[in-house]
N, C-alpha and C positions, 0 to 999 in steps of 0.2 A: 104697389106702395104709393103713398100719397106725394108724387114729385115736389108740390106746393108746401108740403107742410114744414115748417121750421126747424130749423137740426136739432135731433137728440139732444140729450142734455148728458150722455153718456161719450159723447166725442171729443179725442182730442182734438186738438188746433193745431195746425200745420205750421211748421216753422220756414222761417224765413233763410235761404241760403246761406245770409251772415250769420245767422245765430245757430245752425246747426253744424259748428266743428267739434272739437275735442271738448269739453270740457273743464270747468274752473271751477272753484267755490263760489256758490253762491251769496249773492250779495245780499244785504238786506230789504231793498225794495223787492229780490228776485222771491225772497221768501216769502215776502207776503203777498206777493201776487199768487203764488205757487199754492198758499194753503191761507185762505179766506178767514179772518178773523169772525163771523158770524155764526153765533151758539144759539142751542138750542134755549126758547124762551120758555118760561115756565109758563105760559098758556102750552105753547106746544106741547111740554112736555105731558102735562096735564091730560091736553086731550090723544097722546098718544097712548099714556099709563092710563085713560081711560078703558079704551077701547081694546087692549090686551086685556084689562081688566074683563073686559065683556065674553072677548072672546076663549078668553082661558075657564072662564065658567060654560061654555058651553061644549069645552073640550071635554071639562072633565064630566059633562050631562053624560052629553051623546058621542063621545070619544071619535077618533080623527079620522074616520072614512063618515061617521053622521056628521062631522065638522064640512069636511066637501063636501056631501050633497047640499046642506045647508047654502054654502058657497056659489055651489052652482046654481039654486034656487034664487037668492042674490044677484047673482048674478044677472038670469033669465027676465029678471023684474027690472032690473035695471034697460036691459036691451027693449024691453016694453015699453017703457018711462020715457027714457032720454032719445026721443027724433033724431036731435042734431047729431051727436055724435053716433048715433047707427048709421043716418046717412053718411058722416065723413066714413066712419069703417070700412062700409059697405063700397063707398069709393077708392079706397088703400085696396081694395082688395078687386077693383076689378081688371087691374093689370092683369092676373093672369090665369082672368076666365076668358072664353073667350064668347063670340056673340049665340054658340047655343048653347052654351049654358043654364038649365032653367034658373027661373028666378026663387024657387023654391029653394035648390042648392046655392044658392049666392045667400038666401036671405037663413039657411043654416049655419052656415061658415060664419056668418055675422053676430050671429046668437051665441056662436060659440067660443069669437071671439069675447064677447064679453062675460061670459062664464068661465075662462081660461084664465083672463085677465084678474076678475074678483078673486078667483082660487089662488092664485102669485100673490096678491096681495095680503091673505086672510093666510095661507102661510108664511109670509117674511114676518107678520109681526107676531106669530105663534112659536118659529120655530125651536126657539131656544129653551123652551118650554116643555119640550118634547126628554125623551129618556136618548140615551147618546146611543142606544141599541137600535131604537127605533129610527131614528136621526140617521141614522148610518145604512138604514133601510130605504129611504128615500131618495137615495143620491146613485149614481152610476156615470160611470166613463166610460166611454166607448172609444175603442183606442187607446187606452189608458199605456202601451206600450209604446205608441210614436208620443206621446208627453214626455215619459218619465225618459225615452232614449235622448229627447230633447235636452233636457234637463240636464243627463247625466256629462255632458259636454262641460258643465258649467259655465254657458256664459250668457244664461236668460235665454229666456220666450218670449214672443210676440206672439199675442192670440188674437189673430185680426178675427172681430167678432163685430157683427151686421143687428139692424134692428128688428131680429127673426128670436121672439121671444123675451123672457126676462131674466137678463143677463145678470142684477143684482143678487136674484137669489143662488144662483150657482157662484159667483164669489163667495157667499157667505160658509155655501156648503164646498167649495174645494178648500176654505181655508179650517173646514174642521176636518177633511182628511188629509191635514197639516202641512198643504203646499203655500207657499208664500205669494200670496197674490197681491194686485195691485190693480187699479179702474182709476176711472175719469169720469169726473164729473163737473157740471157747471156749477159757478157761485151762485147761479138764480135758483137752482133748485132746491126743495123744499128738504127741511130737517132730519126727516124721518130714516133715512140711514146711516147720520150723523147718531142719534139717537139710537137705533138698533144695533148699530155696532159697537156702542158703549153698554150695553145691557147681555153683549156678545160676548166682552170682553170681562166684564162681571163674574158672569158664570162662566168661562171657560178663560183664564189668565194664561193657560199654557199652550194654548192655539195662537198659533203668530197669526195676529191681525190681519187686515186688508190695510194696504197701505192709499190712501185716498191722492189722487191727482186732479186738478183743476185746471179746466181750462185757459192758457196763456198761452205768451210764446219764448218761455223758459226752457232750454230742451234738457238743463242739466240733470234735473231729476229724473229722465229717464235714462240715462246713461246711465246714471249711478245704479238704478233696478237692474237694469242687463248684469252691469259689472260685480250685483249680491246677488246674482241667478234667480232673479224673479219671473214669475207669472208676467207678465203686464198686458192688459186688454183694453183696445180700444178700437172705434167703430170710423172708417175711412167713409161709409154709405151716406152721403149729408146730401139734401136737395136745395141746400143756399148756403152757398160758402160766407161766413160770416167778415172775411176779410182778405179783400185783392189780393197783400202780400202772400198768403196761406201758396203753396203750391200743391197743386193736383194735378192730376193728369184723367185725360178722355177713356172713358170705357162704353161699351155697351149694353144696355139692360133693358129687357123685354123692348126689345128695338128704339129705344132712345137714347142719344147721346149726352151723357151724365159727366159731368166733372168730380171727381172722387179726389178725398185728402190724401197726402204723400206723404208728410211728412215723418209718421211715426214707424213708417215701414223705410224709409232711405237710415233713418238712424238705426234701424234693429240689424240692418244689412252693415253697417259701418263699424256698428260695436259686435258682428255675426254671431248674432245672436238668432237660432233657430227661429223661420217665421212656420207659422200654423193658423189655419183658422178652425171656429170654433161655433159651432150652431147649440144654442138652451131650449131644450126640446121639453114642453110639459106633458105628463100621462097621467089619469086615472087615479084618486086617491092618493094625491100628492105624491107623486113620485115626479124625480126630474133627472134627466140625464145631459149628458155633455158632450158632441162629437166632436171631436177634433180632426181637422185633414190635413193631409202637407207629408213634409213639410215642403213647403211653395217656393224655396229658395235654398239652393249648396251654401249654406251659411259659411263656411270656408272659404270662397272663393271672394268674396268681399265684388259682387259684381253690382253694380250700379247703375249701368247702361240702359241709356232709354229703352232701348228693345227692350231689355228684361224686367224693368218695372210697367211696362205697359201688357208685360204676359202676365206678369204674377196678377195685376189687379184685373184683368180679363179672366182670368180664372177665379180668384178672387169675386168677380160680377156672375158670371156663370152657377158658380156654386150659389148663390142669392139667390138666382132666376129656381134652380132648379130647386130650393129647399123651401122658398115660397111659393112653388107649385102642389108640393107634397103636404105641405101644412100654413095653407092661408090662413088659419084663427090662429098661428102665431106670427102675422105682419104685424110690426109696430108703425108708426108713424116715424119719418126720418127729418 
């Protein structure tokens, strides 16, 4: 992974010790920090209803396995094209090759990440588009029994989920096999699933949305998710903490010592709230699946102690190491 590169835009923000006890009503500065006043523009919208436009004509040509190959073709041109970011890829990814590695298989992985990547992207803005039979073919749990015994507790989930894959489209797809979920995302980032998940909501009104979170250091609204037994996903793996206050704690990853966020896992422990982590694995003709492990912590036990958050996110690290060995073309940038 690329230790340098700027933290996801999918990470929450660590809170501060005074800000994370019990919970109050939120105020109104806390709201608007919490949920960003900036809409989609009608240029964007435009060029988003464009480009659905394009791509839904060529769904209904060459229908949705000639849509991927297309994609990956797409793709393949792109990894030709663009230098710079082959090279950065190609560098995220040489964490965990090691030095005999040919450079043939380094410079596959790199190809295939960006054929993996255009394919995530060409289905998010197709999916909804698709028959709910077919839709419902694309998706898979694995483990889908440590989720739902998680669940059955009532009192939320924490899916500590890393930059191994894309994690937007499996929210879209667990919230049409009608689990309640809930992400995080930065105010910097771009429209396009502000936009998708209103054309999500269009066509399917009876699927409980994704509930969108934004980076602050507000910690009430997640309480509140634990406390309506939500999904909630968020990504601790950041290579530049964006704020001293933020607390983290030391792990180790492919032998470097990393500072990892804390904050979203001391609260899911506080309101015990099942912790789990969770890998978005892509395959073949758009299919995606969703592994969950854990759970990483006796949610009952309400244990907080240094020792024990320095295992859960050790294992927590561990699990990283080992699933971007297994599929380096889905390292993301962190």
């Amino acid at each position: 992974m690329d230790w340098n590169a700027s933290h996801r835009t999918t990470i929450f923000c660590a809170m501060t010790e005074q800000t994370m006890q019990a919970p109050a009503p939120a105020t109104p500065a806390e709201s608007a920090a919490a949920h960003p006043q900036s809409e989609v523009t009608k240029w964007e919208a435009f060029s988003f209803a464009s480009m659905r436009l394009f791509l839904g004509g060529l769904l209904r040509i060459v229908g949705l396995g000639g849509l991927y190959h297309l994609s990956r073709g797409f793709g393949g041109l792109e990894y030709l094209i663009d230098y710079k970011r082959r090279r950065r890829v190609g560098k995220m990814q040489s964490i965990v090759f090691d030095e005999s590695t040919p450079k043939r298989v380094r410079r596959k992985w790199v190809c295939e990440n960006f054929m993996r990547l255009r394919c995530d992207k060409v289905f998010y803005l197709i999916f909804d588009k698709l028959p709910k039979e077919r839709l419902a073919d694309c998706f898979e749990i694995v483990n889908r029994d440590i989720l739902d015994a998680a669940l059955a507790r009532g009192k939320g989930v924490y899916a500590m989920t890393s930059h191994i894959g894309s994690g937007h489209v499996i929210g879209m797809l667990m919230s049409f096999m009608g689990y309640r979920v809930s992400g995080v995302r930065s105010p910097k980032e771009g429209n396009i699933r502000r936009y998708m998940q209103s054309k999500w909501a269009e066509k399917y009104p009876d699927h409980p949305p994704i509930t969108l979170l934004y980076t602050g250091h507000f910690p009430r609204p997640i309480y509140r998710l634990f406390k309506d037994n939500f999904i909630l996903g968020s990504s601790s793996d950041v290579s530049k903490i964006p704020d001293e206050k933020m607390r983290t704690i030391p792990v180790k990853l492919f032998g470097h010592e990393l500072e990892f966020l804390l904050g979203p896992l001391l609260i899911a422990i506080r309101c015990k709230a099942a912790v789990l982590q969770s890998f978005t694995l892509s395959s073949p003709g758009f299919k995606y699946r969703v592994e969950f492990l854990g759970p990483l912590t006796d949610p009952d036990s309400g244990d907080e102690s240094p020792e024990l958050l320095g295992k859960v996110m050790q294992q927590y690290a561990d699990n990283i190491a080992e699933y971007a060995r297994r599929y380096p073309d889905h390292i993301t940038k962190r």
